[in-house]
N, C-alpha and C positions, 0 to 999 in steps of 0.2 A: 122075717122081720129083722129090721137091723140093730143089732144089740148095741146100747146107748154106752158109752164110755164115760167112766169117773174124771169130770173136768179136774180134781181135787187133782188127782194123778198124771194130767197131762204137762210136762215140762215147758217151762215158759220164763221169759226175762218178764220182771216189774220195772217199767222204766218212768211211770209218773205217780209218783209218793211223795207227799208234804210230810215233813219231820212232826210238826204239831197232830196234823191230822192223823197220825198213824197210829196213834196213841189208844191203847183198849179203854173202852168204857170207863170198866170199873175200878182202872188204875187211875183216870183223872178224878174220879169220885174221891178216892182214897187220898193224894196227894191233895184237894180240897182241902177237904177233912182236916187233913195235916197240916197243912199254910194257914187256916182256917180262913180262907175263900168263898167268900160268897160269889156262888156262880148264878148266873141267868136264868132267872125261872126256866125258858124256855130250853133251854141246854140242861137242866138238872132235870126236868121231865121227860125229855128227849132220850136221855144215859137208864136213867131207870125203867123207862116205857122200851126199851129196844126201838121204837118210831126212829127215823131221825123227825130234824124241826125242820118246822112248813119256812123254807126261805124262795123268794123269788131274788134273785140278784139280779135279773136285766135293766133293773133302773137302780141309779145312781142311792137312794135310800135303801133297795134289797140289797146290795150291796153290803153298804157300810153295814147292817142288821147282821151278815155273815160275816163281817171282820170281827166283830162286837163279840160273836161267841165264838169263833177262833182267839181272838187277845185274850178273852176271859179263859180259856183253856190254858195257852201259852202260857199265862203267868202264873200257873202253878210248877211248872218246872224252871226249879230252882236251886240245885244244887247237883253234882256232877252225877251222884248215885241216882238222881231223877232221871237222866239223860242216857245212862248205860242201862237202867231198868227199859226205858222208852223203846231205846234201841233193842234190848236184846226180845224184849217181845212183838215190836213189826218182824222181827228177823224168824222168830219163830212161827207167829201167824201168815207169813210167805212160805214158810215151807210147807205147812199146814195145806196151802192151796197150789201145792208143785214149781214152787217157782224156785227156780236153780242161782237165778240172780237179780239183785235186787239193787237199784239206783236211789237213792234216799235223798229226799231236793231240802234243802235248806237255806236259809241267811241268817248267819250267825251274828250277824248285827243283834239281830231279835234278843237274843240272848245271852249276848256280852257283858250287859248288865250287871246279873247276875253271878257271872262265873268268871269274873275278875279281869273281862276286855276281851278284844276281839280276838285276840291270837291264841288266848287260850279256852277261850267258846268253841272254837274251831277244833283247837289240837283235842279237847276232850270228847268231843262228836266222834272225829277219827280214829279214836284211843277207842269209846265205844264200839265203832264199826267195826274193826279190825279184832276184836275180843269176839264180838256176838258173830263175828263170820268163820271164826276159830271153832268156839264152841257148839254152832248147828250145821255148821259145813254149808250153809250158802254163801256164795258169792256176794259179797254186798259191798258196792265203792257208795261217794256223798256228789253229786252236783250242786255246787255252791249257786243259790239263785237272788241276784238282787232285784230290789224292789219299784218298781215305777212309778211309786208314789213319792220319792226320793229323789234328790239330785242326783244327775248322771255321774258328777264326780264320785259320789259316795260308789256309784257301780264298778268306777275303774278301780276302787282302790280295793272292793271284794275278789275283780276279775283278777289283780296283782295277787291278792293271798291264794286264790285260788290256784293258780300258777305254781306258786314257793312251794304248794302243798300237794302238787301234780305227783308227788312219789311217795305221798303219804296216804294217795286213796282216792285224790280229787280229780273226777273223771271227766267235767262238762261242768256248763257253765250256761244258768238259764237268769229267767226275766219271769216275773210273776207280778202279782194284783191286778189290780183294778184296768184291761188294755185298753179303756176307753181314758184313762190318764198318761199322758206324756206318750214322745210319736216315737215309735222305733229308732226312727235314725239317731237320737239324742242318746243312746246310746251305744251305736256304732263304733265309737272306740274305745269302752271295754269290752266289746264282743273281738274286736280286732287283738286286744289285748290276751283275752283266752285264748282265739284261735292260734294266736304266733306262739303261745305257751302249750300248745300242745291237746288243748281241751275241745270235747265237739261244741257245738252250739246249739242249747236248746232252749229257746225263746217262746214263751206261751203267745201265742194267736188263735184269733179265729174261733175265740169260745163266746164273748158277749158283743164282739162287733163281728162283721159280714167277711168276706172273703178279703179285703182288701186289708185288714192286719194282718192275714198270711202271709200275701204278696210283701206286704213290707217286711214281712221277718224274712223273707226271702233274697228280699230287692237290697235290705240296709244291713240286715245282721248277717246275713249269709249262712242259715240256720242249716243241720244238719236235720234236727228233728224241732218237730214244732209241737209243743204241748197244747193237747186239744185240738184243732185246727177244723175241727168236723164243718166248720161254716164253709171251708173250701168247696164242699159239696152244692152251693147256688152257683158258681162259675166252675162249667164245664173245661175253658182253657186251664183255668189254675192246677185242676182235677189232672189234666195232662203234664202241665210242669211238673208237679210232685210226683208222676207218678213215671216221669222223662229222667228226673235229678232221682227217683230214689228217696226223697224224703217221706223219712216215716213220721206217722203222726199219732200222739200219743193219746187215744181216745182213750174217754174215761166216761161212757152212756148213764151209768147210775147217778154221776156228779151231773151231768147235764140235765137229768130229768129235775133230781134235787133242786138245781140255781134255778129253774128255770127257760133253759137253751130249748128246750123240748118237753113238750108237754105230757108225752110219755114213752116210755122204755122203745115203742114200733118208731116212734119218728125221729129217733136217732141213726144219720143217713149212714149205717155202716156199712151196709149190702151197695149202696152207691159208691162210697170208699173202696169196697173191696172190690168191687166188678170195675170200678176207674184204675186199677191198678195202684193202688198207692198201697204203700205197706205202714201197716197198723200196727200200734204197741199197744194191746189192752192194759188198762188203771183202774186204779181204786180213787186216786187223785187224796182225798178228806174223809178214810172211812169211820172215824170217830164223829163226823156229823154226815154221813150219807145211807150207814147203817150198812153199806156190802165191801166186801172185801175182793181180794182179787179175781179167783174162782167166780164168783157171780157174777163178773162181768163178761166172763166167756160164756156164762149159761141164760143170758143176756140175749147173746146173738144168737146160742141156739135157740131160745123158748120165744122170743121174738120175732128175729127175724129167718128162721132154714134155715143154720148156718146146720150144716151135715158136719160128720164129725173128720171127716177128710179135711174141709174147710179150715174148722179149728184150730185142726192141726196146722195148717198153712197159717192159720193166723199168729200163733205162739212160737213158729218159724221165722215169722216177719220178727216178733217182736226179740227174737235171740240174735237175729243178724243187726238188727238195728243197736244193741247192746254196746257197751265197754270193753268186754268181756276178751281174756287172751283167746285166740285160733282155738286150743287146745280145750280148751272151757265151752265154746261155742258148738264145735264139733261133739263133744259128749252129750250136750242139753240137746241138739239137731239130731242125735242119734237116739234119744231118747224119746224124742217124738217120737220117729218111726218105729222105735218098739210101743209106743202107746197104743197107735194106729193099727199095728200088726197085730197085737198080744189079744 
């Protein structure tokens, strides 16, 4: 019989983490408390019950229902020591789950507010990062992600900071909310704007619309990796171009059951993704409202769907090569696997 390996222990890049969502329970509890924030019944049942909350986001009211308890979260961090707390315990609960490096997705617009404007919303995230990747020894840069809900102007002028900030930590540069608002191409040149600055491109598609927000994060942004993207799996061609180009796509199966995309854990097309050749970056995506963390999305594919532990391995491979990560970083975590596998 084949003795089962600690996913906890298997070395792996986190490459789809929201900054908000990363946030432990019972430290948005406590920051409440503190702000004295009244949060969302259904979000303060949810933290205490361990549950997450019943969201369907495929239609445009489940949606907005999930933003509603993400803002109510978000606006309890409000002060810099909020932000280097936030940060330094994703960093810690990633190592927790073996992961050697970790991409932290944010838009610091969100939070400018608070922390005295954009430039230094930003510079305190990466002051954060750089401390908490000091102190637990992972790897952790920020992809700065603007918003679709937003003018595309407001994207170029994130994609420019994100740029200035390219040597302070800023790895990539993505596209988040709602993809059934505003068309990709409308923001084609601040994706052109990252990319000439040096940044990958990693554009969310392909989670609440069909295959065809893939293709345009492919066709208009020129995406290196596509967050989410599992819808690619209804077009067999697209399933080849990604898997032609190398794009890796940043599944995140617990979040999809969550929103809605899949009605449960087995109809998450990953065994389709994985046998079409495309390379996979397992996520947690929102584990502060999805209830699992990174580790349980690899235990995911295995308790769902056979992924063997050979597999795994090849999966948390995908998601190291598809990384930020220097040569020298990649090759240690690639070689970690193999002693996983081995040992």
């Amino acid at each position: 019989m084949e003795r089962v390996r600690d996913l906890s222990e298997l070395p792996k890049a986190h490459l789809h983490l929201h900054f908000t969502g990363s946030m432990r329970p019972d430290t948005l509890l406590e920051l409440a408390d503190k702000y004295g924030v009244r949060l969302p019944d259904a979000l303060t049942e949810a933290l205490t019950s361990g549950e997450p909350p019943k969201l369907r986001a495929t239609d445009e009211r489940g949606w907005f229902r999930f933003q509603r308890l993400y803002d109510a979260a978000r606006s309890c961090l409000r002060a810099p020591e909020d932000i280097r707390r936030l940060v330094r315990e994703a960093a810690e609960e990633d190592v927790r789950d073996g992961s050697g490096w970790l991409e932290i997705q944010v838009d610091p617009t969100s939070y400018a507010p608070r922390l005295g404007g954009l430039i230094p919303a930003l510079e305190i995230i990466l002051d954060a990062v750089d401390t908490a990747s000091r102190e637990t020894g992972l790897g952790m840069r920020v992809l700065v992600a603007a918003n679709r809900m937003k003018h595309p102007l407001d994207a170029r002028t994130l994609a420019r900071l994100a740029v200035r900030y390219a040597d302070r930590g800023v790895v990539g540069f993505g596209l988040s909310n709602d993809e059934r608002r505003g068309m990709a191409r409308d923001f084609d040149r601040a994706f052109h704007i990252a990319r000439e600055g040096g940044l990958l491109a990693a554009p969310h598609g392909g989670e609440l619309t069909g295959p065809v927000s893939v293709r345009d994060c492919l066709d208009d942004l020129h995406a290196s990796r596509i967050g989410h993207g599992v819808r690619a799996a209804e077009d067999p061609g697209l399933l080849r171009q990604l898997a032609d180009r190398g794009v890796t796509c940043e599944v995140c199966p617990a979040s999809n059951v969550a929103l809605g995309v899949y009605d449960k854990p087995e109809d998450v097309p990953l065994r389709t993704l994985f046998e079409a050749g495309v390379p996979m970056a397992l996520g947690a995506d929102d584990p502060l409202l999805f209830g699992s963390r990174l580790a349980a999305q690899y235990e995911i594919a295995r308790r769902h769907h056979g992924f063997t532990d050979e597999q795994l391995a090849e999966l948390a491979r995908q998601s190291i090569r598809a990384c930020a990560a220097a040569d020298d970083v990649r090759a240690k975590l690639l070689s970690g696997v193999d002693d996983w596998l081995a040992g």
